[in-house]
C-alpha positions in Angstrom: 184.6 32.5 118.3 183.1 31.5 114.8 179.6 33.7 116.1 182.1 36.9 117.3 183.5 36.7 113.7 180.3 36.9 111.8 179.1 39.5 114.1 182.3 41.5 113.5 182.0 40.8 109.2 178.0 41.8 109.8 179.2 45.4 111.7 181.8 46.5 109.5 179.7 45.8 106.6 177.2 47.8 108.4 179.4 50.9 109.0 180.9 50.7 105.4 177.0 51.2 104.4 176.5 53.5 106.9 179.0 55.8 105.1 176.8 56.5 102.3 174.5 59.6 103.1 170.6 59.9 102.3 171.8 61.0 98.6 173.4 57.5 97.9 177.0 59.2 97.9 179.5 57.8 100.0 181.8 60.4 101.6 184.9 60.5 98.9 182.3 60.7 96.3 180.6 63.8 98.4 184.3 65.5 98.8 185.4 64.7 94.9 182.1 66.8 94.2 182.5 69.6 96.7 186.3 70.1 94.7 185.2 69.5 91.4 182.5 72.3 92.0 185.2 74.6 93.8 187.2 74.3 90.9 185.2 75.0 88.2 183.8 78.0 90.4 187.4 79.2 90.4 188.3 78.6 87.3 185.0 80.6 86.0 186.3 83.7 88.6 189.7 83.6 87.3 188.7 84.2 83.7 190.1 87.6 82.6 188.0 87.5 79.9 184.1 88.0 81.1 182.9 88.5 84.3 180.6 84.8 85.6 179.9 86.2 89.4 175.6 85.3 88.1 177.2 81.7 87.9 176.1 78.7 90.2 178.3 75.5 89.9 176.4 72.4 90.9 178.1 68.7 91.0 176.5 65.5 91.3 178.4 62.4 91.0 181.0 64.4 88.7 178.0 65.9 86.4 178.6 69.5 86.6 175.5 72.0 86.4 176.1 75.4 85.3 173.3 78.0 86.2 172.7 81.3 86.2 172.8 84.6 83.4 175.1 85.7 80.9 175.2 88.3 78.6 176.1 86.9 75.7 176.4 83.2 73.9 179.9 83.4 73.6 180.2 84.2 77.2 177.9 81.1 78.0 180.0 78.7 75.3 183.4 80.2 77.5 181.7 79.4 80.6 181.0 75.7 79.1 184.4 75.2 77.5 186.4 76.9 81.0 184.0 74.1 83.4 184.6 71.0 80.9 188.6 71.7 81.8 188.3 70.9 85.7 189.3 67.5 86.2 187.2 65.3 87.3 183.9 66.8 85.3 182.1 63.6 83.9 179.7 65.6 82.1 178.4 69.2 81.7 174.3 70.6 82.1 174.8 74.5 80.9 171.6 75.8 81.9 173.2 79.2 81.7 170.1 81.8 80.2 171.1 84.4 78.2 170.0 87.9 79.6 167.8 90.0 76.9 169.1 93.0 75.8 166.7 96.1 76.9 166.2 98.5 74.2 167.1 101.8 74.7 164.5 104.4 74.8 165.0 106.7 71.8 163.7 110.5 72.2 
């Protein structure tokens, strides 16, 4: 009986690590990702005030990475400010690039 036990401790130890995927994060830690990221993706299409559709949202253990291009800084410091409101967001990488302006040709 005292062998069945520790066999029984020893397996659902075993499946409670077995939980954790190749990236180290156990499955509640993968799904509070996967919604943090939804949200700050539809938070970002929500905004009335600029258009973010060149915005990718990436979470990783509640970090939030922000790539993509935007047209202007302020549009990048909205995008920042709108993502660091989700719930959840631990910290923020805004790798968001600023697209350059092409001169117009003047004739």
């Amino acid at each position: 009986m005292k062998n069945f036990m520790t066999w029984c401790i020893g397996l659902a130890l075993l499946g409670a690590v077995g939980c954790q995927s190749t990236t180290g994060k156990t499955a509640s830690r993968a799904m509070t990702d996967t919604a943090i990221t939804a949200s700050v993706q539809a938070k970002l299409t929500a905004d009335k005030i600029f258009n973010f559709s060149r915005i990718d949202v990436d979470t990783e253990r509640g970090i939030v990475t922000l790539n993509g291009v935007v047209q202007t800084s302020q549009e990048r410091e909205r995008a920042e400010h709108l993502a660091k409101e989700v719930g959840g967001v631990r910290a923020l990488n805004n790798n968001l690039q600023i697209q350059d302006q092409v001169p117009k040709a003047t004739n």
